[in-house]
GUKETI-320334 format. One record per residue (C-alpha): residue number from 1; x, y, z. Coordinates in steps of 0.02 Angstrom, whole numbers, always signed. Layout:
N
{num NUM x X y Y z Z} .
...
This chain:
392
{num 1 x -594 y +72 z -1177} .
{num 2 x -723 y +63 z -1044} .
{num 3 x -662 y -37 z -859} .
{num 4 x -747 y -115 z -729} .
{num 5 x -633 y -78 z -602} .
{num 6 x -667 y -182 z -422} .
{num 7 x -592 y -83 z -292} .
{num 8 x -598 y -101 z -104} .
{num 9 x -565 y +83 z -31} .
{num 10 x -546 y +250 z -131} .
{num 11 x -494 y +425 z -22} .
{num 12 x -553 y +477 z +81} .
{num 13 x -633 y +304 z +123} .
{num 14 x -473 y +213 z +148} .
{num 15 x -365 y +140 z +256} .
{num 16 x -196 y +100 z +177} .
{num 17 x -76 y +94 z +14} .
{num 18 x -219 y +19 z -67} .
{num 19 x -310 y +150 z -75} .
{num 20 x -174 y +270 z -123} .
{num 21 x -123 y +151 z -278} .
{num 22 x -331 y +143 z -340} .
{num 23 x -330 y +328 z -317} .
{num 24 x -186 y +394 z -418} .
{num 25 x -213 y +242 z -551} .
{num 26 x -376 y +274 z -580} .
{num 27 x -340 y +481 z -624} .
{num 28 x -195 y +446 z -739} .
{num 29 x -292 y +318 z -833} .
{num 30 x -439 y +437 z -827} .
{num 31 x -307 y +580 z -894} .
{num 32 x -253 y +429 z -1042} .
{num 33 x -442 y +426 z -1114} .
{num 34 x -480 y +257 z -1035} .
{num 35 x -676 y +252 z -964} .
{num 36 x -697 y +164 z -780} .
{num 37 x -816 y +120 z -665} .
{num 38 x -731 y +94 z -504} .
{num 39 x -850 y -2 z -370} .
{num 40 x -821 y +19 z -187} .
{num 41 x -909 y -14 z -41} .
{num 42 x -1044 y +122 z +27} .
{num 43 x -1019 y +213 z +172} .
{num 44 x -1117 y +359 z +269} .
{num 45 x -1124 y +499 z +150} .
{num 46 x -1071 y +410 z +3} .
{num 47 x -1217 y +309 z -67} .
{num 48 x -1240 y +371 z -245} .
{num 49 x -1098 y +360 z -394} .
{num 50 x -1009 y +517 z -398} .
{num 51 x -913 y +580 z -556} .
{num 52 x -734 y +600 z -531} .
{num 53 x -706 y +675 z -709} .
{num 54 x -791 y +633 z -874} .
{num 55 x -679 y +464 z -873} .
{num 56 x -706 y +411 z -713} .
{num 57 x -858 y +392 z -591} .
{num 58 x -868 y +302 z -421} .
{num 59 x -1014 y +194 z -382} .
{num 60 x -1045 y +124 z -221} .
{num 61 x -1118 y -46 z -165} .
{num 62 x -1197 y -132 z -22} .
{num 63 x -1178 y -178 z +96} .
{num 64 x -1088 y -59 z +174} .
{num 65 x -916 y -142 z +260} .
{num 66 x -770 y -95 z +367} .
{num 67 x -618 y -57 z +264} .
{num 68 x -484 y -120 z +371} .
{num 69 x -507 y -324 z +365} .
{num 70 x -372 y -303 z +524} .
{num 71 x -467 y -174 z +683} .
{num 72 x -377 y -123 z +811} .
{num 73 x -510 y -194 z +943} .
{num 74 x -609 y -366 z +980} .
{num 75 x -490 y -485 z +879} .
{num 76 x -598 y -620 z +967} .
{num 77 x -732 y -676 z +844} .
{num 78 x -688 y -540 z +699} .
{num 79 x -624 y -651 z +561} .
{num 80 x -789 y -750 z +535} .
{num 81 x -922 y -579 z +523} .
{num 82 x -777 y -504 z +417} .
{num 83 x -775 y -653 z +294} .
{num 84 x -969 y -650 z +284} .
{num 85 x -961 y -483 z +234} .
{num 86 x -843 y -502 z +113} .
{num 87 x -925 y -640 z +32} .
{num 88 x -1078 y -531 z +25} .
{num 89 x -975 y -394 z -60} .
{num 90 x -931 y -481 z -190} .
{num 91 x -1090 y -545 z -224} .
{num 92 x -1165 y -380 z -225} .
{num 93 x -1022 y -337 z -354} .
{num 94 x -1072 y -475 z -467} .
{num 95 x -1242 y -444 z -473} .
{num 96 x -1216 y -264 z -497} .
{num 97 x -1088 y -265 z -638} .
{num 98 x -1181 y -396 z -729} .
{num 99 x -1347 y -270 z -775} .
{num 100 x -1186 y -163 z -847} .
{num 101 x -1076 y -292 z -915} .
{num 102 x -1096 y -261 z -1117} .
{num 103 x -1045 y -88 z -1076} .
{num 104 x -868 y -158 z -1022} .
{num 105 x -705 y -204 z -1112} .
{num 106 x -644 y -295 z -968} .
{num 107 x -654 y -317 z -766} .
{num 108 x -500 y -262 z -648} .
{num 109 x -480 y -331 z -489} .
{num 110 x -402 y -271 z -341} .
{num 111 x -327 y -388 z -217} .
{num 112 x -427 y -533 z -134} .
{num 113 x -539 y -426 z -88} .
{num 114 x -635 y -402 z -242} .
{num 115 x -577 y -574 z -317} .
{num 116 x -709 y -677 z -302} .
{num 117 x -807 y -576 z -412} .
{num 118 x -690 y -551 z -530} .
{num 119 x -694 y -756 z -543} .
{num 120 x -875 y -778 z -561} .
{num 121 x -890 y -640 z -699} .
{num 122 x -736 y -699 z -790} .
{num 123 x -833 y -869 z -804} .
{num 124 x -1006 y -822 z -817} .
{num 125 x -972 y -699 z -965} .
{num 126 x -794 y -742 z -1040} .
{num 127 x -748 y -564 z -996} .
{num 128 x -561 y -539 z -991} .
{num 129 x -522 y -524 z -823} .
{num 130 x -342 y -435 z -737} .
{num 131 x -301 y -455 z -563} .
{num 132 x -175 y -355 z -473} .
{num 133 x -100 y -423 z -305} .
{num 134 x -44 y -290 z -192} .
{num 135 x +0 y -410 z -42} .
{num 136 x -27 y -596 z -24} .
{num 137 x -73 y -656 z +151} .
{num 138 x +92 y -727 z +170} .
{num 139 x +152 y -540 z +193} .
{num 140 x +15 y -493 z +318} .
{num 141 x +63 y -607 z +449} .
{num 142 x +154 y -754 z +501} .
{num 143 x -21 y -874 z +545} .
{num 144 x -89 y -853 z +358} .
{num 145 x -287 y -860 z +357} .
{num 146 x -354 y -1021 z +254} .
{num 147 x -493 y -938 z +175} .
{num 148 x -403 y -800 z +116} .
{num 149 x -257 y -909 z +35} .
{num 150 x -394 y -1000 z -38} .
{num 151 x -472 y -848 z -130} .
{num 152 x -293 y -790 z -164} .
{num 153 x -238 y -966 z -264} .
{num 154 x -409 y -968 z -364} .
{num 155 x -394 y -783 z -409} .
{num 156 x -200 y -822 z -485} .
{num 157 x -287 y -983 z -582} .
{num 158 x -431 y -895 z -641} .
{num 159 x -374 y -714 z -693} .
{num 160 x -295 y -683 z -874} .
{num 161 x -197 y -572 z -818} .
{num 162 x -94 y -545 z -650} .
{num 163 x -21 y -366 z -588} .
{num 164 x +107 y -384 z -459} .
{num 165 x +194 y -219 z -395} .
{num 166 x +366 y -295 z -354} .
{num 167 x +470 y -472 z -424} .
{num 168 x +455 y -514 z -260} .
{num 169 x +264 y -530 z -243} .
{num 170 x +279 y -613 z -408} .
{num 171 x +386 y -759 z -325} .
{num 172 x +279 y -776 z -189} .
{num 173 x +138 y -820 z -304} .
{num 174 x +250 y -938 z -409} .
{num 175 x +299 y -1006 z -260} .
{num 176 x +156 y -1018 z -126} .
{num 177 x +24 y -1037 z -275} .
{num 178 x +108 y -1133 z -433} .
{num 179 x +46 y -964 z -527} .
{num 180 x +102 y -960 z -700} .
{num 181 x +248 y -836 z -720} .
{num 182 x +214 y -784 z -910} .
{num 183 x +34 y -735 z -841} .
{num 184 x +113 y -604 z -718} .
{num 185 x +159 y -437 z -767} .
{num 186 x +256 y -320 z -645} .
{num 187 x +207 y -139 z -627} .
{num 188 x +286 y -46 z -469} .
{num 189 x +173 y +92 z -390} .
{num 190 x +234 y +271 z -415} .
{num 191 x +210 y +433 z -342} .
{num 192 x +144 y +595 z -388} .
{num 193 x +324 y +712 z -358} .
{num 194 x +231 y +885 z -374} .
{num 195 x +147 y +833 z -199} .
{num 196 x +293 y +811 z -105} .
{num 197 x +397 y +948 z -216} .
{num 198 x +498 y +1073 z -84} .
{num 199 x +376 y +997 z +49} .
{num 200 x +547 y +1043 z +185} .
{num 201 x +534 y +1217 z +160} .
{num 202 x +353 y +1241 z +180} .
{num 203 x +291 y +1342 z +340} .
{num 204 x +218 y +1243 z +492} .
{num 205 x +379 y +1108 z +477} .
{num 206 x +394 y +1149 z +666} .
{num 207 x +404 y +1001 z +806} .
{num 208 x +413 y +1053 z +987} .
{num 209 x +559 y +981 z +1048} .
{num 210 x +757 y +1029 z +985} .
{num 211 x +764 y +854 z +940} .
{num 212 x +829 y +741 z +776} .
{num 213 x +675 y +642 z +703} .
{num 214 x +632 y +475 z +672} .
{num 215 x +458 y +435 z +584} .
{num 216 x +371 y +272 z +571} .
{num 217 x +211 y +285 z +464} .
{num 218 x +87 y +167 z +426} .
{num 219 x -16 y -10 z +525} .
{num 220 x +40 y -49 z +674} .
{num 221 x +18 y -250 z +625} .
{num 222 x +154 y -380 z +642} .
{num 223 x +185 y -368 z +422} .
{num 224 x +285 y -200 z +483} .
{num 225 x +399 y -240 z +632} .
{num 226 x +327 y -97 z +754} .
{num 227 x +418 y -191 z +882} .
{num 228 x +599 y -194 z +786} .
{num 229 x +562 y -3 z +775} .
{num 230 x +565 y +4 z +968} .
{num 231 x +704 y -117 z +970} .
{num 232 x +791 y +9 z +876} .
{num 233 x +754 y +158 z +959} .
{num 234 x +805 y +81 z +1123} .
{num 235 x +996 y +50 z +1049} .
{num 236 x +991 y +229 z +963} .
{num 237 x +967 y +302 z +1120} .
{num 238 x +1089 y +212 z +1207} .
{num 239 x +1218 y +326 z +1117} .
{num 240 x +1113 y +475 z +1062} .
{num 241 x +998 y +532 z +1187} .
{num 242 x +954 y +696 z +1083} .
{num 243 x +828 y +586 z +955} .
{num 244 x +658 y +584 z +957} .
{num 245 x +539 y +448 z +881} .
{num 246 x +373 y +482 z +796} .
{num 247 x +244 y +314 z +764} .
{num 248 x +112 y +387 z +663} .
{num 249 x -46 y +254 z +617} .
{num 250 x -145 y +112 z +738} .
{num 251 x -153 y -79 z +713} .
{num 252 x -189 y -206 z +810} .
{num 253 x -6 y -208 z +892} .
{num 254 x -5 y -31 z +939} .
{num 255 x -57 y -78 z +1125} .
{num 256 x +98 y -196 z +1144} .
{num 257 x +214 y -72 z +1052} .
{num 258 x +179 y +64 z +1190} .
{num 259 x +198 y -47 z +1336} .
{num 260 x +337 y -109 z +1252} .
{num 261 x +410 y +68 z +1259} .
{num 262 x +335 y +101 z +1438} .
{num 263 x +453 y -30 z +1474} .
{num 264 x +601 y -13 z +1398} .
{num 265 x +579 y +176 z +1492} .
{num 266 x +594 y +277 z +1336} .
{num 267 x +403 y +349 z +1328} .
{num 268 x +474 y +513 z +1333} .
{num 269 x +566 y +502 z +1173} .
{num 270 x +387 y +433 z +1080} .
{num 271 x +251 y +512 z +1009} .
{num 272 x +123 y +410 z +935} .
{num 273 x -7 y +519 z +826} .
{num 274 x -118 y +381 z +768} .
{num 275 x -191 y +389 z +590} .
{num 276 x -151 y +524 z +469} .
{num 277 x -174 y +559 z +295} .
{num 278 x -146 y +718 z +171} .
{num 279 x -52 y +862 z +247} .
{num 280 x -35 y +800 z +429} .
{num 281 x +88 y +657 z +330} .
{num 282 x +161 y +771 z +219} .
{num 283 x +200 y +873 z +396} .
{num 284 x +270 y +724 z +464} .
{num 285 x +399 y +679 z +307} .
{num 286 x +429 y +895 z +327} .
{num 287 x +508 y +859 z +518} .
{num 288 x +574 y +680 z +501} .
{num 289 x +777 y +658 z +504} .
{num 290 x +756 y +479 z +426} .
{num 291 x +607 y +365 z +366} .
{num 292 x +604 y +183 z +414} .
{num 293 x +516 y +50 z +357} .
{num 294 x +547 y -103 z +458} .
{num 295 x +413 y -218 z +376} .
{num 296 x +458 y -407 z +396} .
{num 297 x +382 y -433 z +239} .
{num 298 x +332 y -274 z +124} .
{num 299 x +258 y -318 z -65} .
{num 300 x +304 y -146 z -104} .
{num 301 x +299 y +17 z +5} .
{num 302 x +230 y +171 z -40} .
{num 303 x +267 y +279 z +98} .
{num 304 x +454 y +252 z +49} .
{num 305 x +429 y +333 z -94} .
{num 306 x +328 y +481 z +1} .
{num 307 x +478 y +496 z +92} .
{num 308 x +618 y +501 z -23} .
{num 309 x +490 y +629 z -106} .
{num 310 x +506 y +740 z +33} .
{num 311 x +697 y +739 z +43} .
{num 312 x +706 y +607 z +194} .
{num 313 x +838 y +497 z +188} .
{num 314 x +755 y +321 z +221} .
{num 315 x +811 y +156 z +294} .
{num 316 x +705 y -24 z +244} .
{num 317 x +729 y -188 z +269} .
{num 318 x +780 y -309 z +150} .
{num 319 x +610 y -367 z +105} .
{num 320 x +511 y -215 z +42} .
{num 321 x +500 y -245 z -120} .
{num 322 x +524 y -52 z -156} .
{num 323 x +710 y -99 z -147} .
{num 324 x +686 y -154 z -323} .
{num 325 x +669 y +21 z -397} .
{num 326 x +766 y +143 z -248} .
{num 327 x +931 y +119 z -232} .
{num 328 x +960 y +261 z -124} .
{num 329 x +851 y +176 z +19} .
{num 330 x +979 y +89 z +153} .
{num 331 x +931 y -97 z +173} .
{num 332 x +931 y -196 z +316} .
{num 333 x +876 y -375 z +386} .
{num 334 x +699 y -319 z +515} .
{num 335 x +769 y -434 z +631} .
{num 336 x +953 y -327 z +635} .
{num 337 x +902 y -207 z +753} .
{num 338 x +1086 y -161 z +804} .
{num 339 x +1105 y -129 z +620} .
{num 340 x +952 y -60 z +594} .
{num 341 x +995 y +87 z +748} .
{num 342 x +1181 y +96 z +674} .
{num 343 x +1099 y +156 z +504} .
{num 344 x +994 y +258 z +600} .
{num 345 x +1132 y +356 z +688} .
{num 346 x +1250 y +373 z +561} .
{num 347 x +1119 y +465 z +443} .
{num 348 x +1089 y +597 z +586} .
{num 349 x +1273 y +620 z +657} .
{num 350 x +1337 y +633 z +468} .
{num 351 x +1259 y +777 z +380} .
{num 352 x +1349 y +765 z +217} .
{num 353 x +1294 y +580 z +215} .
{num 354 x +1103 y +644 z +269} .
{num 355 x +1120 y +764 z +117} .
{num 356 x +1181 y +635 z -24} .
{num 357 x +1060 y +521 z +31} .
{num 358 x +908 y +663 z +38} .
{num 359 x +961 y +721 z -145} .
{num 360 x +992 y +541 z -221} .
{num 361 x +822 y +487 z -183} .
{num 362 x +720 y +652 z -238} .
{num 363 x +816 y +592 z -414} .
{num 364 x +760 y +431 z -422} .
{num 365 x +586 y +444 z -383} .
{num 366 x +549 y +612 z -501} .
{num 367 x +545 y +446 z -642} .
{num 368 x +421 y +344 z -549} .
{num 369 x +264 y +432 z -609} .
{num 370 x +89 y +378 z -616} .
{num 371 x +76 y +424 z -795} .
{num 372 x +191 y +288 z -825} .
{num 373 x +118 y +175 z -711} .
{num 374 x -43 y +230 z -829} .
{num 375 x +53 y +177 z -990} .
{num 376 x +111 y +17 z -936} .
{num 377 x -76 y -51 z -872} .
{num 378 x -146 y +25 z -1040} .
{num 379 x -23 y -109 z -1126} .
{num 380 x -94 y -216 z -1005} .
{num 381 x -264 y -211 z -1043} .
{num 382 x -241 y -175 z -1240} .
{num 383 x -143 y -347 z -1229} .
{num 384 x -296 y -426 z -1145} .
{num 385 x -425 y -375 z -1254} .
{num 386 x -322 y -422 z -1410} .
{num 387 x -309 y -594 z -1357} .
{num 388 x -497 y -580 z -1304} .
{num 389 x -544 y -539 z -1501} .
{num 390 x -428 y -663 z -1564} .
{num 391 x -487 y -809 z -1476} .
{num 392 x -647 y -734 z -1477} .
C-alpha cells in the first residue's frame, strides 16, 4: 500500500503534538510494510526528500511557511499573510502530488492544514481520501476563525474517511459540523514507553532548589489555561510555600502569564524555560512532583501520556479528551482552581497516594502503543480502498 500522506510539521521541524503524532505514525506504519510519502513544508536545510527508511521518505514543498499558525509576536495583521500562505501550501501540494498520483492507494490528511488539498484531489481524481482531526478550532480558542471553520466543515463533508483521536473531538464535529458519525473512526494517540522507561532514575534529574515540582508543558495559548495554572499555584502556595512551579513552552499568552505572576508576587517560585523538545522534556517529567494539564478544551493530550510515562502522577481537566483512555489521571473542571491546587497538594503531602498514582499510570499507558495505533489506521485504510474497488 503506497500513501500520500499531507502533513504539516515532522521533527525536528515542529511545533506541537502534531508533529509528535505524524512522527511516531508514520515509523510504525513504515515498520507494518505500508509505503508513504509524507509532504511537509520546506525549511532552511531541508529542501530535498530525505529517506526515513525504505518505507518512508519525506519530501518537502514550497513555499516554505511558519509552522506555528499562532506566533508569539505581532498578532496585529498575522491571520491574513498566514491564510495566504496556507492557501498557497496547499496548492503547491496539489500540484505536486498530482505528477505522482497513480503511484498512490490513497491521500491522508492531517488537520485543516493540509485539507484543502486533500478536497481538491479527492475530487479531481476519485482518490479515496482520510482525514484525521487532531483539534477543531473550537478547541483553539474561544473567538473561532471563519475561514478556518470553513475549511474544517468542507474537509468533514468531503473526506471518506474521518480520524478523530478522542469521542470527544468526534462530538464536536457531529455537533459544530452535522459530520456524519458512521464516517468517523476514533483512534487515540499513543506513546512510545521504551522512551520514557526508568526516565526517574537517570543521571542529570537534578533541579537547583530543595523544592516539590510542578510542570506545565506545552503553548502558552488560551486552549490550555496558563492562567488557571497561576491561579493555582497562587492557592498552593498559600499553604505550601516549599513548591516550586516550572512553565516550560511560549504562546502568545506567555507575556500576560508572567505579569500575571509578577503580580500575584510569586516570581520566585516560577521558572519559565520556554520551548523544549527531546531530552530537555524528558528532564523536565525526571524532576516534576505532578503534571498538569489545565487545557479548557484539549482534543486529546499527549504530554499526559509523556508524563504518566515517566512515573509523574498527573492532574487534567475534565475536557482533555485523554481522560477517555487514563484513568489514573485526576480530573478537574479548568475553571476549579481551588480544586485544581487541592489536587495539587494532596499528591505532594501524600507520598503513598504520589506512589499509587505514579505506578497506576506507567500500567496503563505500557498498552497504548504506536504499533497499535499502526494496526488500527491499516484497517482504516484497507477499509477505504475496499470500498474504493467496489464502487470502483
Amino acid at each position: 500500500m503506497y500513501i500520500a500522506m499531507l502533513g504539516w510539521e515532522f521533527p525536528p521541524y515542529f511545533s506541537g503534538g502534531l508533529g509528535v503524532h505524524c512522527f511516531y505514525l508514520t515509523k510504525a506504519l513504515s515498520k507494518n510494510n505500508v509505503d508513504i510519502d509524507f509532504y511537509l513544508p520546506s525549511k532552511k536545510g531541508f529542501t530535498n526528500p530525505v529517506k526515513i527508511n525504505e518505507h518512508l521518505t519525506l519530501i518537502p514543498v514550497s513555499p516554505s511557511v511558519n509552522l506555528s499558525p499562532y506566533p508569539v509576536h505581532d498578532p496585529i495583521g498575522w491571520s491574513q499573510d498566514f491564510a495566504s500562505k496556507v492557501l498557497q501550501y496547499n496548492d503547491s501540494l496539489f500540484a505536486l502530488i498530482s505528477n505522482n498520483i497513480k503511484r498512490y492507494d490513497l491521500i491522508h490528511a492531517h488537520d485543516w492544514l493540509t485539507a484543502l488539498a486533500g478536497i481538491k484531489l479527492r475530487k479531481m481524481y476519485d482518490i479515496p481520501y482520510v482525514q484525521t482531526i487532531h483539534a477543531t478550532e473550537f478547541d483553539r480558542t474561544s473567538h473561532p476563525w471563519q475561514f478556518i471553520k470553513n475549511i474544517e466543515s468542507k474537509a468533514v463533508h468531503s473526506a471518506d474517511t474521518i480520524i478523530t483521536v478522542s469521542k470527544r473531538t468526534k462530538q464536536i464535529l457531529t455537533d459544530k459540523y452535522h459530520a456524519n458519525p458512521d464516517k468517523i473512526t476514533v483512534i487515540y494517540n499513543g506513546i512510545n514507553y521504551n522512551d520514557f522507561l526508568n526516565i526517574k532514575n537517570k543521571p542529570g534529574a537534578i533541579f537547583p532548589y530543595n523544592r516539590k515540582v510542578v510542570l506545565f508543558l506545552g503553548r502558552i495559548t488560551e486552549q490550555k489555561g496558563p492562567l488557571y495554572f497561576v491561579d493555582a499555584a497562587n492557592e498552593v502556595l498559600k499553604h505550601d510555600n516549599n513548591v516550586h512551579f516550572i512553565v516550560a513552552g511560549t504562546g502568545d499568552l506567555l507575556p500576560s502569564m508572567i505579569q500575571k505572576v509578577i503580580d500575584l508576587g510569586i516570581l520566585n517560585h516560577f521558572t519559565f524555560t520556554g520551548f523544549v523538545t527531546g531530552e530537555q522534556r524528558n528532564l523536565l517529567y525526571s524532576i516534576a512532583d505532578v503534571y498538569v494539564l489545565p487545557s479548557t478544551s484539549e482534543p486529546f493530550g499527549i504530554t499526559v501520556l509523556e508524563a504518566l510515562a515517566s512515573g509523574t502522577p498527573t492532574i487534567i481537566t475534565k475536557t482533555a479528551g485523554v481522560g477517555e483512555v487514563v484513568k489514573s489521571a485526576l480530573q478537574v473542571d479548568f475553571w476549579d482552581v481551588k480544586k485544581m491546587a487541592l489536587l495539587i497538594t494532596g499528591i505532594l503531602k501524600h507520598r503513598t497516594l504520589h506512589r499509587f498514582l505514579a505506578v497506576m499510570g506507567e500500567k496503563e499507558v505500557r498498552s497504548l502503543s504506536w504499533d497499535r495505533i499502526a494496526r488500527e489506521t491499516i484497517s482504516v485504510y484497507n477499509n477505504m480502498c475496499k470500498k474504493n474497488h467496489i464502487n470502483g
